[in-house]
N, C-alpha and C positions, 0 to 999 in steps of 0.2 A: 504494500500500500504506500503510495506516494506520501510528501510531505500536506501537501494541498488537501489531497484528498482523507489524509489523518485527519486533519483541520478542519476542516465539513461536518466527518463524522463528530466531532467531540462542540462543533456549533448546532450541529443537529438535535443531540443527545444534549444540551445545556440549554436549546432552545424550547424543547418537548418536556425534559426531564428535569431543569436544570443540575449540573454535575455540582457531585457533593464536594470531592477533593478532586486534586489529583499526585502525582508523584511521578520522578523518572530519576533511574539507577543505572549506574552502570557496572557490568562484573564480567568475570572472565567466564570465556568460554569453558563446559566442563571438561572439553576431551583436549583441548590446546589452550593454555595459561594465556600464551602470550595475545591472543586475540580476546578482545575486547567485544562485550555486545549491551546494545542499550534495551534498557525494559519502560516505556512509559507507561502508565495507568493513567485509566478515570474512574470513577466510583458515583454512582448515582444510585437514585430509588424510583423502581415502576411499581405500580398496583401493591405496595406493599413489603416488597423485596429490594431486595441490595444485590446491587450488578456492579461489574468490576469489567473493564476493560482493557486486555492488555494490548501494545504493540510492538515484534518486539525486532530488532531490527539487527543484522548479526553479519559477516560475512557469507559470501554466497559459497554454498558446498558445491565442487568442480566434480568428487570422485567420492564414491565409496566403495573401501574395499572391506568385505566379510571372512573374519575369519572360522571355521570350520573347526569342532573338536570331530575325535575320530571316530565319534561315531556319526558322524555325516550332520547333526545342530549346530546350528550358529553360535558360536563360543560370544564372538564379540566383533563391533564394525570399529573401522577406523576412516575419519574422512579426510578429505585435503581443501582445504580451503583457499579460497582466494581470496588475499585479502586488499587487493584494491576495488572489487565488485561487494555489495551488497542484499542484501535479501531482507523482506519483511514478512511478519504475518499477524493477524491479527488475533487474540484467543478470548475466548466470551468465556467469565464465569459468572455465576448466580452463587451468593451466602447461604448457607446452610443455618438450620439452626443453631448446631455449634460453634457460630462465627468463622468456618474452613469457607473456604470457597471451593465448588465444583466447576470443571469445565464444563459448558455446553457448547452446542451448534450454535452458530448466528440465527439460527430458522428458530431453533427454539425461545429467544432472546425478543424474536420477531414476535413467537405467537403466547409468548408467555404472560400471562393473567394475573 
């Protein structure tokens, strides 16, 4: 997701919803230290719940390669990244009553009551 187009959504969501807070962090990647990836949030309330929205913007993966234990399972992946290119995505969560938050689909965020 573009910058512009982050920016829409979160005037969309602050215009309909207004947004509660928000936040943006930045931390290392978990499989490579040295690359860096940003997480922004918003946080709002629909119909009574608490939606969380993340964006999270990271270098773009080039390769993955899988490694194989012997009995033919995927032990574990390793990727390569590139890191003058980047990649976004976007992840919808809804609060739990226990204050965790769940991921959902965007569809459900859409038809959620």
């Amino acid at each position: 997701m573009s910058d512009k187009a982050w920016e829409q959504l979160v005037d969309l969501i602050d215009t309909k919803y207004t947004v509660d807070s928000s936040a943006s962090r930045q931390e290392p990647l978990e499989d490579n230290k040295k690359l860096q990836q940003t997480i922004e949030a918003i946080f709002f309330e629909k119909d009574n719940f608490k939606y969380k929205i993340e964006r999270i913007t990271a270098p773009r993966i080039v390769d993955k390669k899988t490694f194989y234990s012997g009995h033919g399972a995927a032990n574990r992946s390793q990727y390569t990244y590139d890191p003058e290119e980047i990649s976004t995505k976007v992840v919808c969560y809804k609060q739990l009553p226990d204050g965790h938050y769940n991921e959902i689909a965007p569809e459900d965020l859409m038809l959620a009551n």
